[in-house]
C-alpha positions as CSV (number, residue, x, y, z in Angstrom):
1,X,-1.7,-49.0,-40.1
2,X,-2.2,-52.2,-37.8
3,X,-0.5,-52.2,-35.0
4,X,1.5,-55.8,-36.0
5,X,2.9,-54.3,-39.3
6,X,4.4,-51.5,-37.4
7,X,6.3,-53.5,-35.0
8,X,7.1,-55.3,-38.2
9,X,8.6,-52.2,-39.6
10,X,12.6,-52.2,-39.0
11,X,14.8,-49.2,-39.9
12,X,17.1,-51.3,-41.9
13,X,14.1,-52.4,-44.3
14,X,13.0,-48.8,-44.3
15,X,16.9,-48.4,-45.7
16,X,16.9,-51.4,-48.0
17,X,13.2,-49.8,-49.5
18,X,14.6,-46.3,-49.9
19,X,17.6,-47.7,-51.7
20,X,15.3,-49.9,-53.9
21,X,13.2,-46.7,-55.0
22,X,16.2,-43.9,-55.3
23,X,18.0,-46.6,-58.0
24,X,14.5,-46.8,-59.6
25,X,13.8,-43.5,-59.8
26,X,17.6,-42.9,-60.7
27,X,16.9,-45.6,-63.8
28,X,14.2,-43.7,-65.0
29,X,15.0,-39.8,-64.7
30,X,18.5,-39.2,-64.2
31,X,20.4,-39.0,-67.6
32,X,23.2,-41.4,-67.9
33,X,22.9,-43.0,-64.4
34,X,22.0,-46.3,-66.1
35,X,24.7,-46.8,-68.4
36,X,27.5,-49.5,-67.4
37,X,30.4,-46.7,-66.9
38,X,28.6,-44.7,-64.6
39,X,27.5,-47.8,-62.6
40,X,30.9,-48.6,-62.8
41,X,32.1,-45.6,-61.3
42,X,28.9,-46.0,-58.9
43,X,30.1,-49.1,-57.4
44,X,34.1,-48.3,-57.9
45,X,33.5,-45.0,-55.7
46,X,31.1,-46.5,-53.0
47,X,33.4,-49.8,-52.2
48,X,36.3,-48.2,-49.9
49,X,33.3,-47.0,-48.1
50,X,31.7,-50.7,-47.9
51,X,35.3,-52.3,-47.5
52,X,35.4,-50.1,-44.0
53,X,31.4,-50.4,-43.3
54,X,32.2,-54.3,-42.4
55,X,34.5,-54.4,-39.5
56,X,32.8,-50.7,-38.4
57,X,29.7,-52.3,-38.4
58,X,30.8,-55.2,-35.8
59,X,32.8,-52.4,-34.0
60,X,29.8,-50.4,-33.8
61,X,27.5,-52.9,-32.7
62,X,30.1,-53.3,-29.2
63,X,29.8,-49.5,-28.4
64,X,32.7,-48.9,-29.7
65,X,33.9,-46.9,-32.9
66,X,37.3,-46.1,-35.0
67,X,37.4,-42.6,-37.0
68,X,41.1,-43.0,-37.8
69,X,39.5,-45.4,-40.3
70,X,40.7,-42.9,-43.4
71,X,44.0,-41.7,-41.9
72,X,44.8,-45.4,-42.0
73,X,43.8,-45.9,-45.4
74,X,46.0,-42.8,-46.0
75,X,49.2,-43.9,-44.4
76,X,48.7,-47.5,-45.8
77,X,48.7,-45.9,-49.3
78,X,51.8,-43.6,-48.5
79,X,53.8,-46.4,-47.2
80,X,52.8,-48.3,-50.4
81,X,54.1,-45.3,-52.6
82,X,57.4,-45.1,-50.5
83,X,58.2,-48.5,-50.5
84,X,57.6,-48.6,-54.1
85,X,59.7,-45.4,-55.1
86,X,62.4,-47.3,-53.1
87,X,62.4,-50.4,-55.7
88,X,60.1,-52.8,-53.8
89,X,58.2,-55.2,-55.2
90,X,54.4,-54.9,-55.2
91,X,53.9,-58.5,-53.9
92,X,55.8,-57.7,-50.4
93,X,54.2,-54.3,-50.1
94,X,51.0,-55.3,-50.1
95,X,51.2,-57.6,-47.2
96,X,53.8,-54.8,-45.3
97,X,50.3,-52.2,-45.6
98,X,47.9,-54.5,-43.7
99,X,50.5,-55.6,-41.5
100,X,50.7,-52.0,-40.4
101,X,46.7,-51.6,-40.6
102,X,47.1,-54.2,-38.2
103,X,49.5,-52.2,-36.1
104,X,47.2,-49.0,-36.4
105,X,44.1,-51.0,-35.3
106,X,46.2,-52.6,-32.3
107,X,47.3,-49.5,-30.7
108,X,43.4,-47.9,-31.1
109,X,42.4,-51.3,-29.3
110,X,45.4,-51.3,-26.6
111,X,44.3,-47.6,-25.7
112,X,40.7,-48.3,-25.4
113,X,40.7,-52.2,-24.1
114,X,43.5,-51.9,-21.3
115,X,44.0,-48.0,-20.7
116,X,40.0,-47.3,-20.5
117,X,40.1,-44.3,-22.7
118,X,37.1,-43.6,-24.7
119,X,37.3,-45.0,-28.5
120,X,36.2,-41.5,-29.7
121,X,38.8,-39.7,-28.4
122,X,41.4,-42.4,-28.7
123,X,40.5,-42.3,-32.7
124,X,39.9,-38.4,-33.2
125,X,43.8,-38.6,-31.6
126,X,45.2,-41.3,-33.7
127,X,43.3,-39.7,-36.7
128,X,45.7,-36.4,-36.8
129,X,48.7,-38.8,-35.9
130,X,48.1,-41.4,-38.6
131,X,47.4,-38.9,-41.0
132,X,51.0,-36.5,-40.1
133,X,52.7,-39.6,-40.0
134,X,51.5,-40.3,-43.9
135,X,52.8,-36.6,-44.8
136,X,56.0,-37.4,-43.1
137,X,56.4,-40.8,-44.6
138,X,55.6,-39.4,-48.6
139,X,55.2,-35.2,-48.3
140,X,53.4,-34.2,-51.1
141,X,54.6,-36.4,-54.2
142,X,52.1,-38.6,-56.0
143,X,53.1,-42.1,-56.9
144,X,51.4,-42.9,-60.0
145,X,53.4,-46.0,-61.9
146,X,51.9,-49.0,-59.9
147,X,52.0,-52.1,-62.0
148,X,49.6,-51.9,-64.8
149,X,47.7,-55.7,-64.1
150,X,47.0,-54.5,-60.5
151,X,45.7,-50.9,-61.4
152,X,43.6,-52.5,-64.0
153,X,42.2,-55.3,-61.0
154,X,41.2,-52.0,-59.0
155,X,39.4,-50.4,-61.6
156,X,38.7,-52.5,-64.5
157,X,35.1,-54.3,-64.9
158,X,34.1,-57.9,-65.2
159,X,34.3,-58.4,-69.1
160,X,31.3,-56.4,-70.7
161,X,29.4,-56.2,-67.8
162,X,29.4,-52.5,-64.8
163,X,30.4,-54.5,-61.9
164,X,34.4,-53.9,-61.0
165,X,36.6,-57.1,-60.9
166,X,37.2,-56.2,-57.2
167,X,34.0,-56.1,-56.1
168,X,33.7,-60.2,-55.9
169,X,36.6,-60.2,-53.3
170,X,34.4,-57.8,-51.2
171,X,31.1,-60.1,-51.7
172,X,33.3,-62.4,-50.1
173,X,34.5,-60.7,-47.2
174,X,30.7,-59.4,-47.1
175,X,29.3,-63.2,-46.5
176,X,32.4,-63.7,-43.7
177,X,31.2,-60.4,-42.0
178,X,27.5,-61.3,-42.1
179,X,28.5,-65.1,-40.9
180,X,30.6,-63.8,-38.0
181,X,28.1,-61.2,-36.6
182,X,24.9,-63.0,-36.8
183,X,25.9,-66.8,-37.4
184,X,28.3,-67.3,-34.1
185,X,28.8,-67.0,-30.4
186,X,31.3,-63.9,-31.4
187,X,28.8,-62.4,-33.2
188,X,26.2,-62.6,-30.4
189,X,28.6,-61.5,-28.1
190,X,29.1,-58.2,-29.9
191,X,25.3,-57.6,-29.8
192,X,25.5,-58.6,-25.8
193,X,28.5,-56.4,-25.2
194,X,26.9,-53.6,-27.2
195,X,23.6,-53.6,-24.8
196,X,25.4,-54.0,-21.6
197,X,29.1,-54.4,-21.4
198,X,29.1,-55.1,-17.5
199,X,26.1,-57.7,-18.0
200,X,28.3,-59.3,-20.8
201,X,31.5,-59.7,-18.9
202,X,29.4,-61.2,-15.7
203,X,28.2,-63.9,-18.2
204,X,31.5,-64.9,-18.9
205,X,32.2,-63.4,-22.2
206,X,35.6,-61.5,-23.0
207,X,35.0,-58.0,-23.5
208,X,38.4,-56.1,-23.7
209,X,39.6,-59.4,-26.2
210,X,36.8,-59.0,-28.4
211,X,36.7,-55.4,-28.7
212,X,40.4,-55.7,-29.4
213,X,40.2,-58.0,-31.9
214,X,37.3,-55.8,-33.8
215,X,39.8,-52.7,-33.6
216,X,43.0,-54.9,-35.6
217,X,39.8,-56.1,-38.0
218,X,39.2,-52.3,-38.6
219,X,42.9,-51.4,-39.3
220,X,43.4,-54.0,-41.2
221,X,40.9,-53.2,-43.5
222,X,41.1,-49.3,-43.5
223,X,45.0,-50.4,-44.7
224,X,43.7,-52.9,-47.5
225,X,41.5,-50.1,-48.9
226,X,44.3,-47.5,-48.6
227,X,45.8,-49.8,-51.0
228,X,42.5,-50.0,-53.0
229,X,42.1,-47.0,-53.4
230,X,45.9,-45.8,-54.2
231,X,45.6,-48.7,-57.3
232,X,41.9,-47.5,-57.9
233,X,42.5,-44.1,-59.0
234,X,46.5,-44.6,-59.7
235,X,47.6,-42.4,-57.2
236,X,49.3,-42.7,-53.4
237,X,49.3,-39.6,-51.6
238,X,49.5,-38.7,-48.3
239,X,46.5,-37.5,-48.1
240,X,44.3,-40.6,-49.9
241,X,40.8,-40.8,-48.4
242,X,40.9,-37.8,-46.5
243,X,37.3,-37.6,-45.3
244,X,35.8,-40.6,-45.7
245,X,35.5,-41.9,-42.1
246,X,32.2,-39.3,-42.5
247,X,31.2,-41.3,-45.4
248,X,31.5,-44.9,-43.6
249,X,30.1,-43.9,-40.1
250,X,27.5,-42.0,-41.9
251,X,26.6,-45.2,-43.9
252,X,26.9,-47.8,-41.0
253,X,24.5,-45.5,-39.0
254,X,21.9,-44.7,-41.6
255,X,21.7,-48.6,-42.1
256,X,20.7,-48.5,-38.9
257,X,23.2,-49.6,-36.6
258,X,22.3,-48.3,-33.0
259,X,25.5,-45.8,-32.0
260,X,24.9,-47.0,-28.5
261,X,25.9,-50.4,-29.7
262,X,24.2,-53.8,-29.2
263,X,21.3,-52.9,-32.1
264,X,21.8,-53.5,-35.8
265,X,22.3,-55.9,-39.1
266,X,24.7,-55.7,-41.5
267,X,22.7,-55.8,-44.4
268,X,21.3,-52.7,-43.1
269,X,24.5,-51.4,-42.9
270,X,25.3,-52.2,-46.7
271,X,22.3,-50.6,-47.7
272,X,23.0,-47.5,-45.9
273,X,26.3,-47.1,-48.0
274,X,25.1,-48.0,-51.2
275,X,22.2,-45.6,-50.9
276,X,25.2,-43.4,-49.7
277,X,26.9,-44.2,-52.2
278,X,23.8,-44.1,-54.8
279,X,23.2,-40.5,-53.5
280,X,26.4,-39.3,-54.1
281,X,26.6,-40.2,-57.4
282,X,23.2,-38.5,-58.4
283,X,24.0,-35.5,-56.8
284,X,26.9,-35.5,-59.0
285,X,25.6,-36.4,-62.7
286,X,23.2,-33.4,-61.5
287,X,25.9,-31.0,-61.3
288,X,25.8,-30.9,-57.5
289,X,28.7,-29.6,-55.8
290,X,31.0,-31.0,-53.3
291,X,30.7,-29.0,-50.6
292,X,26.9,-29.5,-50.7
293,X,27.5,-33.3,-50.6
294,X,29.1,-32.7,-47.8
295,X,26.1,-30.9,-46.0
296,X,24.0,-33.7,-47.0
297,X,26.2,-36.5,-46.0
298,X,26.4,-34.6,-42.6
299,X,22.4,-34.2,-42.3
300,X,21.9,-37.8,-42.8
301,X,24.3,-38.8,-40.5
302,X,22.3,-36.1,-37.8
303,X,19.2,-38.2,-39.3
304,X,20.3,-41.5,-38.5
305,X,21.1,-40.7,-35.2
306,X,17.9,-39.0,-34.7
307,X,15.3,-41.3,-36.3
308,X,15.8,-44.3,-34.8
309,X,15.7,-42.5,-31.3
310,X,12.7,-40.7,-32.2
311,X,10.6,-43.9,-33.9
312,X,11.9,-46.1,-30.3
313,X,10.1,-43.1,-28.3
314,X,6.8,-43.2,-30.5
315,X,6.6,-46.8,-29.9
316,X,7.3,-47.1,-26.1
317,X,4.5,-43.9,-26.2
318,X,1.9,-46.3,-27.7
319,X,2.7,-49.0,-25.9
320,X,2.1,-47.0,-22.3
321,X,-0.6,-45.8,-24.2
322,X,-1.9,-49.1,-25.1
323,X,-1.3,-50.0,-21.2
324,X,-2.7,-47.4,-19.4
């Protein structure tokens, strides 16, 4: 293979390409993949994954990450199904969930932008607290009567065709995500921060406020997919979305975003959860079970940590090669 194509070759298109031939191979030899319910389902199970994938992506790209993610999406849901067995209306809960995503986010980012503390340890922390604080706030009921219009937003389709009504809001908040982080001076400060935090902050630009502002994005949308996801499958519990954080950083890294920070695109990103996602949902039409999903979830998340590492060490060995 020439040497020019290779250098061409970018993990994130080797994503995209796998993605492209797992839904054509799917298509043709997978029994009842193609049909509009399943694809349905296929894109109704994979979006709380892609609703967090945005603002981890960004987060990611500084050097930093958030796996309180779910037990936000968790508590945002129980709160929902309290404040609604309590008589509230469903137009003021809504907007009282992301304000406490907000809240969520804001203390990860105080205790990581002015305390020092390292996000992964600040996050596996808040991830047991967020998540107790859910089983305090709604023990083990299930809330199930949500308003009928909004449960039928969440998982009802576009007319005829398989694509859910809700996931045109997220191709919105998909072209703000991929405007912010590679169309503006934010954006390229993320990918400056990412690759050297103490060269970014002598050139002037505001570390601790940007990575602050990327933890509140992250809250605030781990609390609107809480609230997804409790409309989604008609059902607040305490325990809502109780893994997924695996899911999502498993994604965002197998779309190749760097976990050192400063390396990545976000279309990569979104390919790495669909074909996540895409995965999944073979596995299950061919009777695969959970806990196996599990084991390869977790071995493609080893993988995308690994790959990129090894593919940047077989091209710096060519190039001394080429050199010497």
């Amino acid at each position: 293979m020439p040497e020019s194509l290779i250098r061409a070759i970018r993990w994130d298109t080797v994503v995209g390409a796998l993605l492209i031939a797992l839904l054509l191979l799917s298509f043709g030899f997978v029994d009842g993949f193609g049909n509009a319910l399943n694809l349905s389902f296929l894109l109704g199970n994979t979006l709380p994954i892609a609703l967090i994938a945005l603002p981890m992506t960004l987060l990611v790209v500084s050097g930093e990450i958030d796996l309180s993610v779910a037990s936000t999406a968790g508590l945002s849901g129980a709160v929902m199904g309290r404040l609604w067995n309590e008589g509230m209306a469903i137009e003021t809960i809504v907007p009282l969930c992301l304000l406490l995503g907000v809240v969520c986010g804001l203390v990860n980012g105080l205790l990581v932008t002015r305390l020092g503390l390292p996000s992964l340890a600040v996050t596996i922390g808040t991830l047991a607290a967020y998540r107790g604080i859910a089983q305090i706030v709604l023990g083990s009921d299930a809330v199930t009567d949500f308003p009928v219009r909004y449960q039928e937003f969440a998982a009802g389709r576009l007319g005829t065709t398989f694509l859910p009504q809700a996931f045109l809001p997220f191709l919105v908040l998909l072209a703000v995500a991929v405007v912010v982080l590679h169309a503006t001076p934010f954006g390229r400060s993320l990918f400056a921060i990412g690759a050297s935090e103490e060269a970014a902050r002598f050139a002037g630009i505001r570390v601790k406020r940007g990575k602050l502002i990327l933890f509140v994005a992250t809250g605030l949308m781990s609390a609107l997919t809480g609230v997804f996801w409790a409309l989604h499958y008609a059902s607040a519990r305490y325990d809502n979305a109780t893994g997924l954080e695996l899911s999502v950083v498993a994604a965002v890294l197998l779309g190749g975003i760097d976990f050192d920070g400063g390396k990545g695109t976000l279309g990569g990103a979104i390919a790495g959860v669909f074909l996540l996602g895409a995965l999944q949902n073979v596995m299950s039409l061919l009777n695969v079970s959970a806990q196996s999903q599990i084991v390869v979830t977790g071995v493609l998340l080893v993988i995308s940590v690994l790959a990129p590492r090894v593919a940047r060490q077989i091209s710096l060995a060519r190039a001394a090669g080429s050199t010497g």
